[in-house]
C-alpha atoms as one frame of an Amber mdcrd trajectory, in Angstrom:
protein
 148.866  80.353  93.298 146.068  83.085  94.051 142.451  82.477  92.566 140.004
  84.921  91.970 136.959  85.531  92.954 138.640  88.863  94.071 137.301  91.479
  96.204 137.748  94.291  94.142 136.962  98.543  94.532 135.351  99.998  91.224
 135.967 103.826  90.928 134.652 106.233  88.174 132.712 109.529  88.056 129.419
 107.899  86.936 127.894 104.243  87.314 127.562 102.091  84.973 129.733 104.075
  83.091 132.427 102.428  81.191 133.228 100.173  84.675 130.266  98.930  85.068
 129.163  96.503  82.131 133.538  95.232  83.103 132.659  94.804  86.786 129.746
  93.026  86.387 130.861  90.411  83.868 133.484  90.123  86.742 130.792  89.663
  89.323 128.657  87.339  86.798 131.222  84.904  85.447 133.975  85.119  87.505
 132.181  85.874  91.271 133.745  88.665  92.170 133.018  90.575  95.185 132.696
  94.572  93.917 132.522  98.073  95.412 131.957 100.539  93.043 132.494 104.159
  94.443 130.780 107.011  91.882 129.886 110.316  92.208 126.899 110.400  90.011
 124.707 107.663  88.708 122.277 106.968  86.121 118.750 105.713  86.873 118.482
 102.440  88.256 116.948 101.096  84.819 120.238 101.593  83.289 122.234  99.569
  86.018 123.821  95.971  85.060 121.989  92.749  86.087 124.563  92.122  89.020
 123.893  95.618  90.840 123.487  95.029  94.258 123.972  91.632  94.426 127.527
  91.191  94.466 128.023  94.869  93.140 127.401  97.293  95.619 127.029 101.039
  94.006 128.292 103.427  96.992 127.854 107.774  96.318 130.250 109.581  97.378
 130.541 113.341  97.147 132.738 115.781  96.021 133.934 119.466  97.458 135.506
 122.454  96.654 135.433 124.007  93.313 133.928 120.434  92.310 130.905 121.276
  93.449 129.838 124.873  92.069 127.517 124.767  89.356 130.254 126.533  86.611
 133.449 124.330  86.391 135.968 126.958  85.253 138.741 125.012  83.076 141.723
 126.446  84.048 140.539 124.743  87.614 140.804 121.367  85.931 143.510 120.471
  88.373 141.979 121.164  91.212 138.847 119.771  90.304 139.892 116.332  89.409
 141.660 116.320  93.183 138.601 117.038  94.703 137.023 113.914  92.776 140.037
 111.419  94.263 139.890 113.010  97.319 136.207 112.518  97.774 136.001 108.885
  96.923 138.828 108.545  99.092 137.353 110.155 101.977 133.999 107.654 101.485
 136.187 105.081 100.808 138.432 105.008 103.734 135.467 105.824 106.359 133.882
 102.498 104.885 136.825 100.369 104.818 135.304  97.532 103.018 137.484  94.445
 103.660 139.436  92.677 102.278 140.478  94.380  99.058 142.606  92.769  96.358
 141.863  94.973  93.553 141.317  98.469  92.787 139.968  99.078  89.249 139.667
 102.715  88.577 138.721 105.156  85.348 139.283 108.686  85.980 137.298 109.941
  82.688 139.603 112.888  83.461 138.158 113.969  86.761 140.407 111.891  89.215
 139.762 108.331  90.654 142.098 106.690  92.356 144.943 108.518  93.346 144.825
 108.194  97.354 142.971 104.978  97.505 146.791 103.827  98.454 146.517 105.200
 101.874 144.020 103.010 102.481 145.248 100.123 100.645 148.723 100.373 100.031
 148.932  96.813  99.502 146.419  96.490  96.418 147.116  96.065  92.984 145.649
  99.394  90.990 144.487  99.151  87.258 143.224 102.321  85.592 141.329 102.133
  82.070 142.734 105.440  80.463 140.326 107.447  77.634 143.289 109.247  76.327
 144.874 112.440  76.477 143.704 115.324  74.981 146.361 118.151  73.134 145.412
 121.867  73.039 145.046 122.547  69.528 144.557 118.440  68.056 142.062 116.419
  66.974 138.112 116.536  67.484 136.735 120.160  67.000 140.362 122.206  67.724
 139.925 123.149  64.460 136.851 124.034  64.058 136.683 126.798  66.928 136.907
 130.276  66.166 139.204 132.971  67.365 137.184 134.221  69.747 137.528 131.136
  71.972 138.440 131.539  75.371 142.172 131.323  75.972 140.703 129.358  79.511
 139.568 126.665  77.234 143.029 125.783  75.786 144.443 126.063  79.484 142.178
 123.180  80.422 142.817 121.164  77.651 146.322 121.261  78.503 146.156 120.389
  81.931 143.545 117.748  81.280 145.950 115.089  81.113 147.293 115.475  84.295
 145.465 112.906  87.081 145.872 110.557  84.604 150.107 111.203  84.660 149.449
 111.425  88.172 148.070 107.836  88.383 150.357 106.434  86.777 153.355 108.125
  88.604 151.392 106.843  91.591 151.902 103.162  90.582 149.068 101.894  88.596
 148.498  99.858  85.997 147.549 102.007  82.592 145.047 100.240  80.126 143.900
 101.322  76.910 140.673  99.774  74.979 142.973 100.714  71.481 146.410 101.378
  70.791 145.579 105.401  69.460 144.438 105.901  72.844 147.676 104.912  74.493
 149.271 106.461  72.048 147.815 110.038  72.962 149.995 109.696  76.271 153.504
 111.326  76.358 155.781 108.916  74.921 157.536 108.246  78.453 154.221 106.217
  79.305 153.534 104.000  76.454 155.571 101.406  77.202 153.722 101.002  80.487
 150.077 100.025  78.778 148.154  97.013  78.557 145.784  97.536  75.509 143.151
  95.305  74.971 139.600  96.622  74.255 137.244  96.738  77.340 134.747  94.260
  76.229 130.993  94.420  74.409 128.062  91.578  75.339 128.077  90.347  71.772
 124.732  87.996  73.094 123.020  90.620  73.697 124.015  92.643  70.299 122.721
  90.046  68.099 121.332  90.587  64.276 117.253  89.879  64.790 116.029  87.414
  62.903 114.964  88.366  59.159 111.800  86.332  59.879 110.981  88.538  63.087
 108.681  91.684  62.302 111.464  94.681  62.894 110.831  96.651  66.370 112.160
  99.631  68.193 111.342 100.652  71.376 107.628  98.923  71.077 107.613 100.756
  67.595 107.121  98.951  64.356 109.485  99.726  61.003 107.293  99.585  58.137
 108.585  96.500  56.052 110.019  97.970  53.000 112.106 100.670  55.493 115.673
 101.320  55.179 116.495 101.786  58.563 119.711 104.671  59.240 121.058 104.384
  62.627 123.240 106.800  64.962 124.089 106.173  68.136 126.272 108.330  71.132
 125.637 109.222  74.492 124.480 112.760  74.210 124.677 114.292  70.091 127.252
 116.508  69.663 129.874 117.498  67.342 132.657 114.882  68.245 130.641 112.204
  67.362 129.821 114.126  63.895 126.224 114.263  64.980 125.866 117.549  62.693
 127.527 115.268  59.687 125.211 112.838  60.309 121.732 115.332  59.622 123.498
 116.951  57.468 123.398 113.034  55.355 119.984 112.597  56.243 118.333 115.404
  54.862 119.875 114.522  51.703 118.925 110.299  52.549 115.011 111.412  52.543
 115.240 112.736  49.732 116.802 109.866  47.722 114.884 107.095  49.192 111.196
 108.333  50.784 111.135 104.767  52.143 113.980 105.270  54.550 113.726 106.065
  58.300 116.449 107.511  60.433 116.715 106.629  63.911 118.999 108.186  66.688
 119.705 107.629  69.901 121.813 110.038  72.322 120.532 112.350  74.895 120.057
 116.286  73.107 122.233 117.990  75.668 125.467 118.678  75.278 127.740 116.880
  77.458 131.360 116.858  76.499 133.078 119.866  77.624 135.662 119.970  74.700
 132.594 121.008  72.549 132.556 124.654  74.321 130.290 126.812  72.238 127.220
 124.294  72.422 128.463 123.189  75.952 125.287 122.258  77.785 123.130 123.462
  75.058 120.279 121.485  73.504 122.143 120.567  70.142 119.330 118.749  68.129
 117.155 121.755  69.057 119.729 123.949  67.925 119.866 122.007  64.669 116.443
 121.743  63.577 115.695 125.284  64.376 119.006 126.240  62.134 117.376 123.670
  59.324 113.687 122.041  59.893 113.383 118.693  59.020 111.409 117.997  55.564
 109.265 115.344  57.072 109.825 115.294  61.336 107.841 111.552  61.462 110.780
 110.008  59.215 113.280 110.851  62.343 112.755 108.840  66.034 114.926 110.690
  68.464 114.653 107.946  71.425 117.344 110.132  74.010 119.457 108.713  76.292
 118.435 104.854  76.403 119.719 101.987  78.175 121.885  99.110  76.017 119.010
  96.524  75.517 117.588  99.456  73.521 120.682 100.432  71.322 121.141  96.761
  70.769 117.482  96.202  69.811 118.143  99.098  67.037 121.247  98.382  65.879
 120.145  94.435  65.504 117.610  96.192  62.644 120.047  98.700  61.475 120.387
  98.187  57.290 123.124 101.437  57.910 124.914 102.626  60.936 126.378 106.340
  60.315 129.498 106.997  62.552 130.756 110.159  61.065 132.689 111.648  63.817
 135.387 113.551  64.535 139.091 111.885  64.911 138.846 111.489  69.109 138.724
 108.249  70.765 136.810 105.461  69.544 133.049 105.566  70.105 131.844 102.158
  71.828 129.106 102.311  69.471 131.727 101.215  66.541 132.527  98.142  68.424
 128.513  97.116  69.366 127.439  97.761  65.920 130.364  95.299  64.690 128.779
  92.866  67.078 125.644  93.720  65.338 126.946  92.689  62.059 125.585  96.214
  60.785 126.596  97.747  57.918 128.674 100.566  58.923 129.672 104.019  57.474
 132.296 105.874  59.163 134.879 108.353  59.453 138.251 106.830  57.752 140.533
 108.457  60.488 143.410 106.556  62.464 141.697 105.817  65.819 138.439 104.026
  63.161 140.847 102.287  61.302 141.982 100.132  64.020 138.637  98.872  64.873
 137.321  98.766  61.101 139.193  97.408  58.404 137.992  99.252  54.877 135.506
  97.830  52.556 135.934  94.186  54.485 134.494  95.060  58.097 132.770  98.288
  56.736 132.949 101.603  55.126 135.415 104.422  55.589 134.909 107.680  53.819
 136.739 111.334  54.617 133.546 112.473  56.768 134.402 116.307  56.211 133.569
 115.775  52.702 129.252 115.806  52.572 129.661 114.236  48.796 131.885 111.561
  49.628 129.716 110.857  52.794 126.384 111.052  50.778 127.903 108.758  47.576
 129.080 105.856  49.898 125.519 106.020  51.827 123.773 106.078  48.226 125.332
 103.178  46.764 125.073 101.084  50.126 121.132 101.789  50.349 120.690 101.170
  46.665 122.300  97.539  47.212 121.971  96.425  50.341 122.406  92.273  49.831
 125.944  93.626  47.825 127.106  94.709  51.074 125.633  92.032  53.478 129.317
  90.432  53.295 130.874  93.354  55.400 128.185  93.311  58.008 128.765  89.717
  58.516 132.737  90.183  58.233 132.506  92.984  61.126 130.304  90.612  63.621
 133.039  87.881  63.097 135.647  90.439  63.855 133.741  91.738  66.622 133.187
  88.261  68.271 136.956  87.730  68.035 138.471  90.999  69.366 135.415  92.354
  71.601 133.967  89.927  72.989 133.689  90.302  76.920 134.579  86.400  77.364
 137.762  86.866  75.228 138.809  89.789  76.453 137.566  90.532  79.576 139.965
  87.134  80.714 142.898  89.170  80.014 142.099  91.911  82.708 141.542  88.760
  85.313 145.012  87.453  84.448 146.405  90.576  85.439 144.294  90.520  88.632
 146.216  87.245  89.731 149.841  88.458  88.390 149.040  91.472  90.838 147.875
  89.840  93.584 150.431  86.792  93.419 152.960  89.892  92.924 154.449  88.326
  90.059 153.482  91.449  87.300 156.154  93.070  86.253 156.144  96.163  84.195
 156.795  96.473  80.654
C-alpha cells in the first residue's frame, strides 16, 4: 500500500494563492515534497512558513495575448491556453523527479492541462472556483445597457479550461457544494467537495483579558469594533453595502470603529465598470466619510493580520453579492465572530441562521442596518452564535480534518485504486 510523503507539482496563477496555505500543511504535517509553478507571486512576507524548505515556488511565464497589458475577454480562451502552456513549458524543461501528484487551480486562467505530457502517469486534482453564467449571479444585474457585448462573450467562455480539465482526466474538487453545482450538470457527479481548509490555531478569539490590537494599533476599550475583510474591495464582496452600513453605524454608536482590510484596486474582472479602478477612492469621493479617523483601511495584508482583527471583531459584515463563498466567512467562523451576512444559497451552506450567525437580504440597507443595530446594542445576547460558528468551524474547516481527505485521495490515486463517481 503507497504512503505519502508524496512528491507533488502545485500549479495556480498566483502563490500562495488558494494552493498555498493546502500545500504547505501538506509539506508541514504530512512531509511532502512540493513544486509549486505560478505565474505571479505576492511578496515574500505573505508566503507560508514551509516556502522554500520543502516548497519550492518556481515563475514561469506566460505568452501571447497573455502577456499584453489589456486582456480583451472575448480572448479568454486563448488566454487561459497560454497560462497551461507556459507552466508546461517551465515545467517540462525542469523535469523535477519523481512526481506522484499534480495539484492544480486554474482560477480560470488554465493550469494544468498539458502537465500530462510530461507526466502521463500522475494522478491530477484540480480545486474548481466555479463557473460563471452570462447574465447570473454577482453584479449581472446590476450592469447597465451600455455594457460591452465582449463582456458577456467572456463570461461565457470562462468556464471552459476548467471543462477542459476535466475532459482531460482530472480530479474536480469543490470547497462547497454551490460551487460544484455551477458546473454543467454532466460534471457534478464527478466532484469531491470538501472545503479547502482554514488554520483555526492561528484564527483564535484573543483573550478578553488582553488589551485589543491591530496592526500595532490600540482599540480604545469601550470600541465596538466592525470588521470587513476581501482581497481587493469591490462590489462582489458587497464592499459598497458594507459603507453604505457604516455611515449609518457612526452615527448610531460614536463609540464604534470600522476596520477593513482588502487592497483598493479593483481586481476581479467580472466587476467591469470599476475594473482596475481605485474603488474606496471612488467611494469616498462619491460620499466623504463623517469622521475619516473612525475607518482603518489596512490594504492588502497577510493572514496573521486578518486573523489578529477578526480575533477582536465584536461584528464581521459580509454583505456580498451571491458568487462563491468568500474564505473570509469560513476564518471569521474560526474566529468565533459575530457575523452579518448576505442570506443567499452559496452563505447558507457555510452559516446556519441565527445559530452560527446572521443572515439578512443584503440588497435591503434597512434590513442590513436593523440586524447590525440590534447586534451592537446587545452584544453578550449574541455571544452564543459567535461561539456556535467557531465550533462549527473547527468541525467542518479545520485544515487537520479536512485537509486528510485530499491525502486519502493522493494514495487512492497513486495506489490506482480511485475510481470515479
Amino acid at each position: 500500500m503507497a504512503q505519502d510523503p508524496y512528491h507533488i507539482v502545485c500549479i495556480e496563477p498566483r502563490f500562495p494563492g488558494r494552493l498555498g496555505a493546502i500545500a504547505d500543511w501538506l509539506v508541514r504535517r504530512r512531509g511532502y515534497r512540493c513544486w509549486f509553478y505560478c505565474n505571479a507571486f505576492d511578496p515574500q512576507a505573505y508566503w507560508p512558513p514551509s516556502a522554500g524548505t520543502g516548497l519550492d515556488v518556481i515563475k514561469f511565464e506566460v505568452g501571447g495575448v497573455a502577456s499584453e497589458p489589456q486582456v480583451y475577454w472575448t480572448r479568454n480562451l486563448e488566454r487561459g491556453l497560454c497560462y497551461a502552456y507556459g507552466c508546461w513549458e517551465v515545467l517540462d524543461g525542469r523535469r523535477p523527479r519523481p512526481v506522484d501528484v499534480v495539484l492544480g487551480r486554474s482560477a480560470g486562467l488554465g493550469s494544468t492541462l498539458f502537465t500530462p505530457i510530461t507526466y502521463p502517469a500522475a494522478g491530477i486534482v484540480n480545486l474548481m472556483d466555479g463557473y460563471l453564467k452570462p447574465r447570473e449571479h454577482d453584479i449581472t444585474s446590476e450592469l447597465d445597457n451600455d455594457t460591452s457585448v465582449n463582456y458577456y462573450a467572456w463570461r461565457a467562455a470562462a468556464g471552459t479550461m476548467d471543462l477542459l480539465d476535466m475532459d482531460n482526466g482530472s480530479i474536480p474538487w469543490a470547497a462547497t457544494r454551490y460551487q460544484r453545482d455551477s458546473y454543467p450538470e454532466a460534471y457534478r457527479d464527478d466532484f469531491e467537495v470538501f472545503f479547502d481548509g482554514v488554520d483555526v490555531r492561528l484564527f483564535r478569539r484573543a483573550r478578553p483579558e488582553r488589551p485589543r490590537m491591530i496592526a500595532r494599533r490600540m482599540i480604545p476599550q469601550d470600541a465596538k469594533v466592525v470588521t470587513f475583510v476581501a482581497r481587493s474591495l469591490d462590489r462582489v464582496r458587497g464592499f459598497d453595502r458594507f459603507l453604505r452600513l457604516a455611515r449609518r453605524l457612526e452615527v448610531e454608536f460614536p463609540e464604534a470603529i470600522f476596520v477593513v482590510a482588502g487592497a483598493p484596486i479593483v481586481v476581479r474582472g467580472l466587476d467591469l465598470p470599476f475594473y482596475g479602478t481605485n474603488y474606496l477612492e471612488h467611494l469616498i469621493k462619491e460620499s466623504p466619510l463623517v469622521d475619516p479617523s473612525r475607518y482603518w483601511f489596512l490594504g492588502y495584508v497577510d493572514r496573521p493580520t486578518i486573523a489578529e482583527m477578526l480575533g477582536v471583531s465584536d461584528l464581521h459584515v459580509a454583505p456580498g453579492r451571491t458568487f462563491f463563498p468568500a474564505r473570509s466567512i469560513a476564518e471569521s467562523m474560526s474566529a468565533e465572530c459575530l457575523i452579518l451576512a448576505s442570506n443567499d444559497e452559496p452563505t447558507r451552506e457555510l452559516i446556519e441562521n441565527d445559530v452560527t450567525g446572521l443572515l439578512v437580504d443584503s440588497t435591503d440597507p434597512d434590513a442590513l442596518f436593523e440586524r447590525a443595530r440590534a447586534a451592537l446594542r446587545d452584544l453578550a445576547a449574541f455571544r452564543p452564535l459567535g461561539q456556535a460558528a467557531g465550533k462549527a468551524a473547527r468541525e467542518r474547516f479545520d485544515q487537520d480534518v479536512v485537509l486528510p481527505k485530499l491525502a486519502l485521495i493522493f494514495d487512492r490515486l497513486v495506489e490506482g485504486d480511485y475510481a470515479r463517481r
